[in-house]
Each structure stands twice: as structure tokens, then as C-alpha cells.
N, C-alpha and C positions, 0 to 999 in steps of 0.2 A: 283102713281100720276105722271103728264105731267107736265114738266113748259107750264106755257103760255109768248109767246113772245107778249112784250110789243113796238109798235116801236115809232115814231115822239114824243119823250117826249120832252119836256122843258129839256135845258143843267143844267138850276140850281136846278130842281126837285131832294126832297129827298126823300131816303128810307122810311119814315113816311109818308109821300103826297102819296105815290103807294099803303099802306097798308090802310091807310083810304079811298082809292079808292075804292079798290079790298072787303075792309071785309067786304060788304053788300053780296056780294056775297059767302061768306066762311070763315072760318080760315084763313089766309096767313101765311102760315109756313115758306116763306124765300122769301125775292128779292135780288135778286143779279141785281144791278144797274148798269148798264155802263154807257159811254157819247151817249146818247141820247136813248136808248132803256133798255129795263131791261129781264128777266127772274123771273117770277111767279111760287111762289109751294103752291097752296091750297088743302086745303081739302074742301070735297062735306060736305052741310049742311046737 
């Protein structure tokens, strides 16, 4: 599995706000959050 690079986030954006994002599209196994961009690990439905 790839991360997906996440970029122009909101600076207050949390780790929950990325994963309620992302899980229509898959499991989200990990975000690693930074200031302003993030890194995605899913798994395929």
C-alpha cells in the first residue's frame, strides 16, 4: 500500500476530519498529519 499525499489542508484540521474524509473510499489505516498537508495509508475496498 502507497500513502496518499494530502496537500492545501486547513492548519486546524484533525486526524478524524482526514479519516471521515477518506473512509468512503476505504479503511484508513494511518494519517500522519502535518501543518498543512497530511500522508494517507488505505486499504482497497
Amino acid at each position: 500500500m502507497r500513502p496518499i499525499f494530502c496537500g492545501n489542508i486547513e492548519f486546524d484540521a484533525r486526524q478524524g476530519d482526514l479519516e471521515r474524509l477518506f473512509r468512503k473510499y476505504g479503511k484508513v489505516d494511518r494519517v500522519d498529519l502535518k501543518s498543512g498537508f497530511s500522508l494517507d495509508d488505505h486499504s482497497r475496498p
